[in-house]
Every structure is written in structure tokens, then in C-alpha cells.
C-alpha positions in Angstrom: 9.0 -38.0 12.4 12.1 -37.7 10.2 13.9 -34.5 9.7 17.5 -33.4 8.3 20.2 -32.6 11.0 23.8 -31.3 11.5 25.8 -31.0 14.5 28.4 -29.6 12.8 29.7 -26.9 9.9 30.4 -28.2 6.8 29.5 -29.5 3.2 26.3 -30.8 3.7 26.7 -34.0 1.7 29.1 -34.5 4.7 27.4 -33.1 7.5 23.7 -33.8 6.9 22.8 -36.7 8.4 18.2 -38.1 8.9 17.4 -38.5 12.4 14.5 -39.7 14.3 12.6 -37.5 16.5 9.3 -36.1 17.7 6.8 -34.4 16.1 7.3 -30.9 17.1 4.7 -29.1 19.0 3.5 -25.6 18.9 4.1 -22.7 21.1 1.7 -19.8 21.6 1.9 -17.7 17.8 2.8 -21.0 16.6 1.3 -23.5 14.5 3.1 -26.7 13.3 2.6 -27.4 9.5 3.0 -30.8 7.7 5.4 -30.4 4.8 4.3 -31.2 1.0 7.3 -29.8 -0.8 10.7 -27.7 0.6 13.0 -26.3 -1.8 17.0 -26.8 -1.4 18.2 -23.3 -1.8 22.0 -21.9 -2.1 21.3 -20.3 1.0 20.1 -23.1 2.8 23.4 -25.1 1.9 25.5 -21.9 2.7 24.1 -22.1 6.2 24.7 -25.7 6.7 28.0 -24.8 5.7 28.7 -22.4 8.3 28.9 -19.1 5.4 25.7 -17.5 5.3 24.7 -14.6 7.3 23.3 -16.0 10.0 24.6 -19.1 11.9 22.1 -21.2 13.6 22.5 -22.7 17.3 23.7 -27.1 16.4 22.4 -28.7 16.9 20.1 -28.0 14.1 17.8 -28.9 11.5 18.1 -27.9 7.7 16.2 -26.1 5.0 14.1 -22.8 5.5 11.1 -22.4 3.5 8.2 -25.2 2.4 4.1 -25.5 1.4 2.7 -27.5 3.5 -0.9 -28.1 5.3 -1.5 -27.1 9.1 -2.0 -29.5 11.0 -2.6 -27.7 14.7 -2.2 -24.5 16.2 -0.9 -23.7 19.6 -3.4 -23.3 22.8 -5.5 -20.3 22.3 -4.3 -20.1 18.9 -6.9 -19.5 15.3 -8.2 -22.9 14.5 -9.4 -22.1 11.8 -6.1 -22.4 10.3 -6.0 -25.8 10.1 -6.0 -27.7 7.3 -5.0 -24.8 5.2 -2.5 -24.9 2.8 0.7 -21.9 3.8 3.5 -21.1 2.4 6.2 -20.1 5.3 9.7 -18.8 4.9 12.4 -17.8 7.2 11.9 -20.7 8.7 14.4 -23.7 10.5 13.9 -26.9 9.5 11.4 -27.7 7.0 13.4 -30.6 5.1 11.5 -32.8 7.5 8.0 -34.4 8.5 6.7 -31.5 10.0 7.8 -27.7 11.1 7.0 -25.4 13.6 5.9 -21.7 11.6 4.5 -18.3 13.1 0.8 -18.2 12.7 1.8 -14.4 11.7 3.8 -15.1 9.0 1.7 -18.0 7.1 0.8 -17.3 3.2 -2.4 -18.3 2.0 -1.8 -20.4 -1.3 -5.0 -20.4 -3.9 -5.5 -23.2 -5.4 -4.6 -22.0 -9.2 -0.8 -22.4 -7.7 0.0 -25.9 -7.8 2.4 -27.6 -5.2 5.7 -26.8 -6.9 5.2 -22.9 -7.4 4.0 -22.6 -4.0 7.0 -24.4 -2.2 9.3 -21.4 -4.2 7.3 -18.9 -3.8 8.8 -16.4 -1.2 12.9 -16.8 -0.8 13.9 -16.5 -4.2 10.7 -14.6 -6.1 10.1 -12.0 -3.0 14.2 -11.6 -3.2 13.9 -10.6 -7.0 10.7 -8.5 -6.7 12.5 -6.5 -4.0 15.9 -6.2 -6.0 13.2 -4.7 -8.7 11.7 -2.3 -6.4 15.1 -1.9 -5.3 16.1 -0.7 -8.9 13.6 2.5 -8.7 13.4 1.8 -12.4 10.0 2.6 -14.8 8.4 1.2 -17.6 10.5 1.5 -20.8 13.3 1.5 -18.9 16.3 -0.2 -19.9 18.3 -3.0 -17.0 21.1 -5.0 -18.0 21.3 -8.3 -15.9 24.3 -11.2 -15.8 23.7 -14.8 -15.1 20.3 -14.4 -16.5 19.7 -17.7 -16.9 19.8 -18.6 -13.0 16.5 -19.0 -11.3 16.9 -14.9 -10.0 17.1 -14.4 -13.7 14.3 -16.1 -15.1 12.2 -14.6 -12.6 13.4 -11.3 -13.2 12.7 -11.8 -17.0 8.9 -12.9 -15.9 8.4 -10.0 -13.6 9.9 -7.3 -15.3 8.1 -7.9 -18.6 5.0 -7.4 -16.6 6.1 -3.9 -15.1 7.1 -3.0 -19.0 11.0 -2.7 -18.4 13.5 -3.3 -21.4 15.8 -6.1 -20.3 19.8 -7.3 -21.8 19.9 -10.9 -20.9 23.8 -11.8 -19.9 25.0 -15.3 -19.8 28.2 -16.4 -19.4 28.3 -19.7 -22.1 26.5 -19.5 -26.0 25.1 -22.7 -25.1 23.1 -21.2 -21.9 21.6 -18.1 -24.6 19.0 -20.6 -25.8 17.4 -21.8 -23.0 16.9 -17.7 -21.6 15.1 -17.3 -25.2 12.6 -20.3 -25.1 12.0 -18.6 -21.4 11.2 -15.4 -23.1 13.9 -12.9 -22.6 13.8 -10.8 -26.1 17.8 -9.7 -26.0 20.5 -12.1 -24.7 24.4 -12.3 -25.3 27.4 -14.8 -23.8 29.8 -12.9 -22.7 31.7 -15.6 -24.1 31.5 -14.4 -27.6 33.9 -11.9 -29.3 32.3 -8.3 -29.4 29.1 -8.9 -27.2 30.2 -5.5 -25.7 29.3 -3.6 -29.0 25.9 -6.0 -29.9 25.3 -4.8 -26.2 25.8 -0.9 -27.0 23.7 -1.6 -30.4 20.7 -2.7 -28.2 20.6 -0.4 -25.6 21.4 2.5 -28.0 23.4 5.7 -27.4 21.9 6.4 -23.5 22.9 3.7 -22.1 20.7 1.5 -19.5 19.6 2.9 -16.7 20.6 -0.1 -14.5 22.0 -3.2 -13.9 22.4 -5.9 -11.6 25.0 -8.8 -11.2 25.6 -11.7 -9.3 29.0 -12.8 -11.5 31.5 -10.6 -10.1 35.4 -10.2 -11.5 35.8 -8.9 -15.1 32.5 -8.6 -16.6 31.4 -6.3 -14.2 33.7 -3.4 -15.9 31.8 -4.1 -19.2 28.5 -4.1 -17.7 28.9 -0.7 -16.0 30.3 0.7 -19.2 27.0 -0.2 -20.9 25.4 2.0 -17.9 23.9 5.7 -19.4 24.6 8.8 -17.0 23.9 8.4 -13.6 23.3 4.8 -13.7 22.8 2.5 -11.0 24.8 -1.1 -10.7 23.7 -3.4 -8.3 25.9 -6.4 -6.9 23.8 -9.1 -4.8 25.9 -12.0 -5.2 29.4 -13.5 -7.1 29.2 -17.0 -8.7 33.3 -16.5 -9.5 34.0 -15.5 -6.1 36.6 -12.5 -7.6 37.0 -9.3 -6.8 34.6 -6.7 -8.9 36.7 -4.5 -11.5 35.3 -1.1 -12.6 36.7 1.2 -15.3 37.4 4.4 -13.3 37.1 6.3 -16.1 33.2 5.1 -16.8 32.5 5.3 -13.2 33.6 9.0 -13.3 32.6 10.3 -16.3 28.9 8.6 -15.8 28.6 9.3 -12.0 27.9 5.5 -11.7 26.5 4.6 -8.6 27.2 1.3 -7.8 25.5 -0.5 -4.5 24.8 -3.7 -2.7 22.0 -5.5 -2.1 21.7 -8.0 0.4 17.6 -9.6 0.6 17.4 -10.8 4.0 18.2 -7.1 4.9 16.0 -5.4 3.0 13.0 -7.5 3.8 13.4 -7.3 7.3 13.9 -3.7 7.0 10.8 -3.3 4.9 7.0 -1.8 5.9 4.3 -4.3 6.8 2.3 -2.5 4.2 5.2 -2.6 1.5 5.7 -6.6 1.9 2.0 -7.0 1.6 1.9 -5.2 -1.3 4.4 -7.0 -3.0 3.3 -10.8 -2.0 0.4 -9.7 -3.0 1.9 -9.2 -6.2 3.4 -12.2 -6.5 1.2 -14.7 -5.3 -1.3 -12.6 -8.2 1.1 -13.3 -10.8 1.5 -17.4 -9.5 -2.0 -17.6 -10.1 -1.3 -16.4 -13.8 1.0 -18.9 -14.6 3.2 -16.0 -14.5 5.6 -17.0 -12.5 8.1 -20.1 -14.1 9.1 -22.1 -10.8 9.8 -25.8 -12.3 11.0 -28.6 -9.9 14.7 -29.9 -10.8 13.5 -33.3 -8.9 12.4 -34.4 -6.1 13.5 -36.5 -3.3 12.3 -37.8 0.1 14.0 -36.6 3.0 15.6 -40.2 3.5 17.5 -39.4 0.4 18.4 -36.0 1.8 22.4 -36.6 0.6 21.0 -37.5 -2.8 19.0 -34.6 -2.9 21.8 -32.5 -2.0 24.1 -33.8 -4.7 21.3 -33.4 -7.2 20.7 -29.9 -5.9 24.6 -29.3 -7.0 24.4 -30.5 -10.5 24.7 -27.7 -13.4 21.8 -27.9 -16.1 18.6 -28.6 -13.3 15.1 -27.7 -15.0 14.2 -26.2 -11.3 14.9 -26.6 -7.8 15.1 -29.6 -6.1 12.7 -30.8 -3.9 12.4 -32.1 -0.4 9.1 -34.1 0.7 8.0 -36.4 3.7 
């Protein structure tokens, strides 16, 4: 089979490289699955990179989450799994022919979730349903979110509409406010634009929202904590700038702001069997709605795994790209 490699750190239009090798075989708990589609995430680049949380062992093969049908189970292992069409996450090396999964970890995908949804469906969408339970906010609620035009924030538009939550889209360009409306975020401002800070407090009214999250960093984040009522919660999961948050003491004070991080990978792993049930349950429910807006940005065969890689770091993508056999 083919399958994306690296022997070393580093940008992975450098690093990557499609080797020859053979198709894996399952231990016991195991099953091997034969890849449809597998997203190229941020983190998945971040790893090959040598910056994410967790470094694996190089050699080592690329990309951590794909759809895909099983094609055997280990000895001793459910046959009746095969066949099937899973979603797995957490995974090593699924920008290839085939993968090795847990048999314990597999998701089921109906068949009202096409292909493309279902490749997505837990790194990024489980992330934001988890910042949302995260939030510990309730229907009518008011949360302010930046770069809401990202896939997080698109998502978060989609899922908190269906918990009833009030929500100020932030982008960081007029030209971006657009494509968050035909989306269907209600409220959304560039914090480009002179005076967005007082169409902001016009919105949320005198109270103030009761949260917000952001994955900008520098400035901004002052002006979104001032839009935050008393004893309101920010919370910081990422920094597209890559500057330092600033915070206006005085607001943090006077408010009894409460400002926190929130890392995913953490929390899930951290999180009740019954809890992350519950909320894939959730999610695959609202996939089979056509609730959830997962578009491909393009796909690409893992022969063109550089390609891919470029395309994956082009501004103005309609989705994720793609990886396939």
C-alpha cells in the first residue's frame, strides 16, 4: 500500500515524503480499516512539524483521523465489523491505503451522512461540542466568539443555534462578514471596522455576554473581555497571531472575569465514557440532519500528498482538504 511518511521534523511540504509498504495487520483490539476520505487538519501539520502536543516516535506516518470501511479484524476479534463503514480518530497514519484503529473506539456512520461529513466528524466537531459544554452556558445566553468564520466557528454557529444560545460572530476582515452570514450567523462584525466595539455593546445590551471564546490572541482579546457582563467567562483555545493576550485590568477587576484555557485533546481524554457517548451521540444526530456544514476544500490522492498539503495552506478553502487512496 501507499502511505505518507516523515523521518524527520519539519514543514511538511518538506518533510512528507509517499512510501511503499505493507498493508498493515491487526493486533488483538485491532482492526485495520481501508481509508475513503482523511482530513488534513492544523494539528496533523503541527505534529509533522514537531509543535503539537504530542510528538510521535519517526519514523512515522501522517494524518490522524479518516472514514473508512473494515476490512479485517484481528484473531479472536468481532467479525461482524467488517465491512462497516467507522469513523476513527486519534489515530496514526490514516493519509494512506489502509490504517490500523481500536475496534473500541470505531464510530458507526448512518448512511444519511455522506463521505465528506463523516471523514470530519470527530477532531474538529467533538472539539467544539466540548468547548460548548465547556462554556456551562444556557439557552438565551449570550457568547461572543473571534475568527468565527474558521471551520471551529462555523460549527459553533451550527451547534449553538440548536442549544438556543445568542451568538456575536467576530471576524477579523469585512470581506470574511459575508460568508459567516450566508452560513447563518445572525450578528457578525470585523474587527477591522472603526467602532465595532460599540455595534458590539449595542447587540449584546447593557449585561454584557456571559462568555466568550478566542483563538486570535494579541489586541482584540482586551475588547472582547470588555464586552463580557459580570462574572464572565473568556476562553482561549488557540492564537492564529501568535501574540501575547492583552486584558484591560480594570474590566478584569471590576467584572471578576474569569479567563481560562482550553486545550481538546485534554479534556476528551479526561472526559466520562458516558459523557463522550452522549455527546457523539449528539453529533453524529445532528450529521444526520444536515446539521452539521463539513464541505471538502478538495481532494487529493495520497500520491499528491505535497499538493494536498499546499492546498490545505491556502486562505479562502470551501472546506478541508481531503486525502484518499
Amino acid at each position: 500500500m501507499k502511505a505518507a511518511s516523515y523521518t524527520q521534523f519539519g514543514e511538511p511540504r518538506d518533510v512528507l515524503k509517499v512510501i511503499d509498504m505493507d498493508k498493515p495487520e491487526a493486533d488483538i483490539g485491532q482492526v485495520v480499516i481501508r481509508t475513503i476520505y482523511s482530513p488534513i487538519h492544523n494539528h496533523d501539520l503541527w505534529t509533522i512539524r514537531g509543535s503539537y502536543g504530542i510528538k510521535p516516535e519517526l519514523p512515522a506516518l501522517a494524518g490522524s483521523e479518516a472514514v473508512g470501511v473494515v476490512e479485517s479484524v484481528a484473531p479472536g476479534g468481532d467479525e461482524t465489523l467488517v465491512g462497516k463503514r467507522v469513523v476513527a480518530a486519534g489515530v496514526l497514519g490514516t493519509w494512506a491505503d489502509f490504517f490500523i484503529a481500536p475496534a473500541s473506539g470505531l464510530i458507526p456512520v448512518p448512511e444519511e451522512v455522506s463521505d465528506t461529513v463523516a471523514s470530519q466528524l470527530v477532531a474538529m466537531p467533538f472539539s467544539t461540542i466540548t468547548l460548548l459544554e465547556f462554556l456551562d452556558v444556557k439557552e438565551g445566553d449570550w457568547v461572543i466568539q473571534t475568527a468565527a468564520n474558521g471551520t471551529v466557528g462555523k460549527l459553533f454557529i451550527d451547534m449553538a443555534r440548536e442549544r438556543g444560545l445568542n451568538v456575536l460572530n467576530l471576524v477579523r476582515r469585512s470581506d470574511a462578514i459575508q460568508a459567516v452570514k450566508d452560513h447563518g450567523g445572525e450578528h457578525v462584525l470585523s474587527t477591522d471596522d472603526a467602532g465595532w466595539q460599540e455595534k458590539a455593546q449595542q447587540i449584546l445590551g447593557e449585561n454584557g455576554a456571559q462568555a466568550a471564546i478566542d483563538s486570535v490572541g494579541g489586541a482584540v482579546v482586551a475588547d472582547v473581555a470588555d464586552l463580557l457582563g459580570v462574572d464572565g467567562l473568556l476562553v482561549v483555545f488557540g492564537s492564529a497571531t501568535g501574540e501575547p493576550l492583552q486584558l484591560n485590568a480594570s474590566k478584569v477587576i471590576s467584572n471578576h472575569i474569569v479567563v481560562k484555557g482550553f486545550w481538546g485533546a485534554r479534556i476528551i481524554n479526561e472526559m466520562p465514557h458516558e459523557e463522550r457517548a452522549r455527546l457523539m451521540g449528539e453529533l453524529v444526530s445532528l450529521a444526520a440532519q444536515q446539521k452539521l456544514h463539513l464541505p471538502s476544500g478538495g481532494e487529493f490522492a495520497v500520491d499528491n500528498i505535497v499538493d494536498a498539503v499546499n492546498a490545505s495552506l491556502t486562505a479562502g478553502k470551501a472546506g478541508k482538504i481531503l486525502v484518499h487512496p
